[in-house]
C-alpha positions as CSV (number, residue, x, y, z in Angstrom):
1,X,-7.0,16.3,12.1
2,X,-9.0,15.5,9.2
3,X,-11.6,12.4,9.3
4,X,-13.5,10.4,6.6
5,X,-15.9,8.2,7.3
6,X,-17.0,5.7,4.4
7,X,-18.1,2.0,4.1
8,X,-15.1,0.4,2.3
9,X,-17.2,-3.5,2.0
10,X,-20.6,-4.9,1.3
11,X,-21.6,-8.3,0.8
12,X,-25.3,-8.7,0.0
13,X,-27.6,-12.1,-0.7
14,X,-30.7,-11.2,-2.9
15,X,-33.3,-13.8,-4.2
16,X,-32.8,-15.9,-7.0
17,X,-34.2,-14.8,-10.1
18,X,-37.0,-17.2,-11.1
19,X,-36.8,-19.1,-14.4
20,X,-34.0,-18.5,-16.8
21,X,-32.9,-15.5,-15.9
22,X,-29.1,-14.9,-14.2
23,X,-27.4,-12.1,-13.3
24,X,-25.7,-10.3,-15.8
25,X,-24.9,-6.7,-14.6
26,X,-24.7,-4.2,-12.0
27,X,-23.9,-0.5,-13.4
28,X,-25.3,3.2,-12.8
29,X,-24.6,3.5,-16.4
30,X,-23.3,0.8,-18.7
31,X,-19.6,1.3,-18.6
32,X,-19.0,-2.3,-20.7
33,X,-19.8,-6.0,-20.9
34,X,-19.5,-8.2,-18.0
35,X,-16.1,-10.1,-17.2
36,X,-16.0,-13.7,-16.0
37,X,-14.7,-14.1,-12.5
38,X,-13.8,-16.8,-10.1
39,X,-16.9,-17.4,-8.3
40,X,-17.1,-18.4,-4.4
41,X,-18.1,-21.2,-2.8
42,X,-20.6,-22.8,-2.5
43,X,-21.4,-20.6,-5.9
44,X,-20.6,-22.1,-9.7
45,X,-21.1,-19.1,-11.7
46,X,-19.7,-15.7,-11.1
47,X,-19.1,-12.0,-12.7
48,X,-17.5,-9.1,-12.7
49,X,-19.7,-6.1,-14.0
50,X,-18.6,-2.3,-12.9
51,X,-16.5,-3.2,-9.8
52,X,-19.2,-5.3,-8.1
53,X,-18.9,-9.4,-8.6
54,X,-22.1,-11.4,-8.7
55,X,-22.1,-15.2,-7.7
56,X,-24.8,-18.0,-8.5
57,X,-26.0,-21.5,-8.8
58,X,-28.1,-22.3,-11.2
59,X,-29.0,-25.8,-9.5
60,X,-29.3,-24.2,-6.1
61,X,-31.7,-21.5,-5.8
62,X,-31.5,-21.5,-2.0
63,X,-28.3,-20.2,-2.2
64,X,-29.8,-16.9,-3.9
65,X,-27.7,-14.7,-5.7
66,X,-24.7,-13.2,-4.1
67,X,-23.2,-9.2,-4.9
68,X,-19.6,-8.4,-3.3
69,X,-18.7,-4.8,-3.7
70,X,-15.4,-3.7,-2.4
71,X,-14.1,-0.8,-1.6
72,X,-13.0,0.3,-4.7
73,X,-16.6,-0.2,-6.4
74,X,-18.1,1.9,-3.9
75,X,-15.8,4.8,-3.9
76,X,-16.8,4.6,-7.7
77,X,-20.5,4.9,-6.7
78,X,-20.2,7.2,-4.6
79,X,-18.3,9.1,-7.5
80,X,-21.6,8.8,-9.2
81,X,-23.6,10.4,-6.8
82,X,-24.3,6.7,-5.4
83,X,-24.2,7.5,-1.8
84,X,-25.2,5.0,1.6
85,X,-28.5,6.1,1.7
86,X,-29.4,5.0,-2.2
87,X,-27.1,2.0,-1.5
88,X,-29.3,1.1,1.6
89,X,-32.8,2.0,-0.5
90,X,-31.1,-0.3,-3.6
91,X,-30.9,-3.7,-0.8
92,X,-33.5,-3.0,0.7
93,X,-36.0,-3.0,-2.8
94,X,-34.2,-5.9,-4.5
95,X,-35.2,-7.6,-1.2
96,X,-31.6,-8.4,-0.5
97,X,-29.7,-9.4,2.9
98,X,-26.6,-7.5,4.3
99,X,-24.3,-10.5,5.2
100,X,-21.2,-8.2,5.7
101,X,-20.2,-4.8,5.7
102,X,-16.6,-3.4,6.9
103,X,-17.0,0.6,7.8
104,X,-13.5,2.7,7.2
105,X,-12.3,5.9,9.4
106,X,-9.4,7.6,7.7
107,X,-7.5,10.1,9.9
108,X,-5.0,12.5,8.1
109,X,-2.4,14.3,9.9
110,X,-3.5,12.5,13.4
111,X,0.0,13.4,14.4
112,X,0.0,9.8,15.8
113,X,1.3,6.1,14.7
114,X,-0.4,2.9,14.4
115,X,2.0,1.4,17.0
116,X,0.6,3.5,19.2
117,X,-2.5,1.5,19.5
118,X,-0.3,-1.8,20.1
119,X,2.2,0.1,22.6
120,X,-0.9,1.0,24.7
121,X,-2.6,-2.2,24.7
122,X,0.9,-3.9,25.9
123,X,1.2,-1.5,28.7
124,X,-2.2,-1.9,29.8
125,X,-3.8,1.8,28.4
126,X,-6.5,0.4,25.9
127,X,-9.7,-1.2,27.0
128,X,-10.9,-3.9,24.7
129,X,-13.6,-6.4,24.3
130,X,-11.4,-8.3,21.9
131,X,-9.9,-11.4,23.4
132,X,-7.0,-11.3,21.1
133,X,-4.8,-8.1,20.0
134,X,-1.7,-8.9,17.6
135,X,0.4,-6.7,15.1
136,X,2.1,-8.0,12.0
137,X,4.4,-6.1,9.9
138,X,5.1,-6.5,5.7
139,X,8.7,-5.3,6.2
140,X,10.8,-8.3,7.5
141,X,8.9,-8.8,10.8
142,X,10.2,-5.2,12.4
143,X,7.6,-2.9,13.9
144,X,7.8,0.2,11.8
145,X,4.8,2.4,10.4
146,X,4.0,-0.4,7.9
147,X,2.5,-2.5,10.1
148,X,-1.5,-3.4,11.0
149,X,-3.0,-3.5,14.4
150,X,-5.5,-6.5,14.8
151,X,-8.3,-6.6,17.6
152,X,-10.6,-9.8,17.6
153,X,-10.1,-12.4,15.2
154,X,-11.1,-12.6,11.3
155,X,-13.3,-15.4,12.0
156,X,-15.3,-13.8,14.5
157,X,-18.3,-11.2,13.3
158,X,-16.8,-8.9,14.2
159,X,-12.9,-7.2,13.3
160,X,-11.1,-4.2,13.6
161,X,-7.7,-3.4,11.7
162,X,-5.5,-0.4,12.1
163,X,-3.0,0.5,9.6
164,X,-0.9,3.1,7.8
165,X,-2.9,3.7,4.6
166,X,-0.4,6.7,3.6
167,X,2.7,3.7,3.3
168,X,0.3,1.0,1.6
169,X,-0.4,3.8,-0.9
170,X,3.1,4.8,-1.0
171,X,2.8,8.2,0.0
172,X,4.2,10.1,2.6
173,X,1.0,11.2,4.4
174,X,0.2,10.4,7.9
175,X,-3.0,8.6,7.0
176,X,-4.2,6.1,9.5
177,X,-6.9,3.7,8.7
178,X,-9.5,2.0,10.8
179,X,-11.6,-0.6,9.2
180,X,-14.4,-2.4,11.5
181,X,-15.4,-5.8,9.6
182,X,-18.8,-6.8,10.5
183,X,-20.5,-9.9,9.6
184,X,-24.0,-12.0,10.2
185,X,-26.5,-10.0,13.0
186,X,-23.9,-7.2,13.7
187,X,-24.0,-6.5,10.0
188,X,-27.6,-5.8,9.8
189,X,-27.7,-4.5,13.0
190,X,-25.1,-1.8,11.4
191,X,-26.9,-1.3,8.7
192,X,-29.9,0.0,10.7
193,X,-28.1,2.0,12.1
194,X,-26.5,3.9,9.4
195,X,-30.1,4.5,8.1
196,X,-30.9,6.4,11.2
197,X,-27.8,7.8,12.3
198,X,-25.9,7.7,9.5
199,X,-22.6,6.3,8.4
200,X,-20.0,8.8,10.5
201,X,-21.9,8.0,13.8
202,X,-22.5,4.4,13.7
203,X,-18.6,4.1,12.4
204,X,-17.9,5.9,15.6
205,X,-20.7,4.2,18.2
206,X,-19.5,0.4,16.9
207,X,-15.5,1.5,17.3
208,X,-16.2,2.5,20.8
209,X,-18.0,-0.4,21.6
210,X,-14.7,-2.7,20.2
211,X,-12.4,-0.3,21.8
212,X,-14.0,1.3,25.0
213,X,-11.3,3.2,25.9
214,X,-7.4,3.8,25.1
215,X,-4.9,7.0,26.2
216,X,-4.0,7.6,22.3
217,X,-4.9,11.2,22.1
218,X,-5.2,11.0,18.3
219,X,-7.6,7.9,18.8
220,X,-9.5,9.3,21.4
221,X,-10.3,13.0,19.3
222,X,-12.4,11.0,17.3
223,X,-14.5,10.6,19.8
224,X,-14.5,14.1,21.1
225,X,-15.4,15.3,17.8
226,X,-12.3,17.2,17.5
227,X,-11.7,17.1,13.9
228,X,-12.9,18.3,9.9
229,X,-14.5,15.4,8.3
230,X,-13.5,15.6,4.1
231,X,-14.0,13.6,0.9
232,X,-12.1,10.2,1.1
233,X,-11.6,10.4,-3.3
234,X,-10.0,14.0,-2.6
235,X,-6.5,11.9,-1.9
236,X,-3.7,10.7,-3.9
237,X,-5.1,11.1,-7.3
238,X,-2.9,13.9,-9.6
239,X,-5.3,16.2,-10.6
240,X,-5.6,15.8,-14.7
241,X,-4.9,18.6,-17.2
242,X,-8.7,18.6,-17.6
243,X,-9.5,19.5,-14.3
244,X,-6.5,22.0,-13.9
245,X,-8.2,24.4,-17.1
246,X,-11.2,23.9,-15.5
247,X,-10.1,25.0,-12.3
248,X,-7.7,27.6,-13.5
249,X,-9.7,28.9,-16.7
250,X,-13.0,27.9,-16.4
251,X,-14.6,28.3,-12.9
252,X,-13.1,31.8,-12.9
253,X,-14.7,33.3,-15.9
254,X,-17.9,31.7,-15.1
255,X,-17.7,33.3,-11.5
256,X,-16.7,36.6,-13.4
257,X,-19.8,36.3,-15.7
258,X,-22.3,35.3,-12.7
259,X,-21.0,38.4,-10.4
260,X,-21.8,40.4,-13.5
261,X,-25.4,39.1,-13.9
262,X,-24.7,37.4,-17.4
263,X,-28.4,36.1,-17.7
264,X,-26.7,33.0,-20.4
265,X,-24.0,32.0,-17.9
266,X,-26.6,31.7,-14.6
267,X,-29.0,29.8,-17.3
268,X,-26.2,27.6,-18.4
269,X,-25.0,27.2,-14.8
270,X,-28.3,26.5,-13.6
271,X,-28.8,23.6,-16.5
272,X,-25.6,21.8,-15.6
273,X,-26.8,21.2,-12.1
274,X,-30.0,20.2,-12.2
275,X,-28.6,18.0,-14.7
276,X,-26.3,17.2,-12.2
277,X,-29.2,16.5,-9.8
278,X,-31.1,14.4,-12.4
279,X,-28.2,12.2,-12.5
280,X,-28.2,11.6,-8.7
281,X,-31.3,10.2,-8.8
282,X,-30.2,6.8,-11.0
283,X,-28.1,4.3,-9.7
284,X,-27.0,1.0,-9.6
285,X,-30.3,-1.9,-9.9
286,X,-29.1,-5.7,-10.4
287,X,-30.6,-6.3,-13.6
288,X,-31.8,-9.9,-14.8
289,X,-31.4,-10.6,-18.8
């Protein structure tokens, strides 16, 4: 079984700039001009800048300034080298407040189903603080793999959803998905705890506590560590005919050339990844125009 662990949400409140200044954009590099978007109450004003959508009021300063990123604006960060610890160092210097975070685990090839979960909890084999567990199904009401496992309710701060990401991708991979959604205290609590454990072991500690025990073998691996942990953006995408010469043609001559002590090639080589490293080292900063 192969595991990712990644956080797929993050809400974050940050102070209001002082005098004219607003939000304007939230980039590791300046990939375009700022959309309008929809903004959220109790907010008047919002954007869309790079993935990430920023909300204000200009005539309520108290309500600070308020960043969503989804899960699709941080797989794109992390694509930049952007990872939890620089996202953690980023809210924590702009002074800003975690108000929600939702953690993913992605299993591939569990061998298992996401009814499992719900079969088990009906028969009495899962052990769950969650007063309510329900399961709802896209397809016509009919439990089949397209359907999500609920524990807890949305409304509470804390949520856990189960589903079959491989059939809301439309692929036939056995790809199960569990997403914790974590609000108010348990969202900074979380928070600390990814900075000193790190994201795959708080995933795993806060799941347990939701879901202290079930007799799904696949669910209960995770917890035995019996599994490879790999790169959540390695999935579904077609590889490009870019990345196919550079696989095929390109990585091995260079090899070819290093094994052969080609003093240009380990130069070059050694230039594209400190470059590489250089890179690492920007990232995204709310900036106020």
């Amino acid at each position: 079984m192969n595991v990712a662990f990644t956080i797929d949400w993050l809400t974050v409140t940050f102070p209001y700039p002082a005098g004219d200044f607003f939000p304007h954009a939230f980039s590791p590099v300046d990939k375009g001009k700022p959309t309008d978007y929809t903004s959220a109450k109790p907010y008047t004003f919002a954007i869309k800048a790079s993935g990430a959508t920023i909300h204000w009021h200009p005539e309520h300063p108290e309500f600070k300034v308020m960043v969503r990123l989804d899960g699709q604006a941080l797989a794109d960060l992390r694509s930049d080298g952007f990872g939890a610890e620089r996202l953690f160092s980023w809210v924590e210097n702009g002074g800003g407040k975690v108000t929600r975070v939702d953690m993913a685990i992605d299993l591939l090839d569990c061998g298992g189903h996401v009814l499992d979960m719900y079969h088990a909890f009906k028969t009495s084999q899962v052990m769950t603080s969650s007063k309510m567990v329900t399961v709802f199904s896209k397809e016509g009401g009919a439990l089949d793999s397209g359907s999500t496992v609920y524990f807890g309710s949305r409304q509470s701060d804390r949520y856990t959803r189960i589903y079959d990401k491989g059939k809301e991708q439309g692929t036939k991979l056995n790809w199960i998905r569990i997403e914790m959604e974590l609000k108010g205290k348990r969202a900074t609590g979380a928070i600390d705890d990814m900075q000193r454990e790190g994201v795959e072991a708080t995933a795993l500690s806060y799941l347990r506590d939701a879901i202290e025990w079930s007799d799904v073998s696949w669910f209960e691996e995770l917890f035995q560590g019996e599994y490879d942990v790999f790169a959540l953006e390695s999935i579904g995408r077609p590889e490009t005919d870019t990345e196919k010469w550079v696989r095929e043609i390109c990585i091995p001559a260079i090899a070819k050339a290093v094994r052969r002590g080609q003093v240009g090639v380990v130069e070059a080589l050694e230039a594209i990844l400190q470059e590489a490293r250089d890179k690492g080292t920007h990232g995204p900063g709310l900036r106020l125009e």
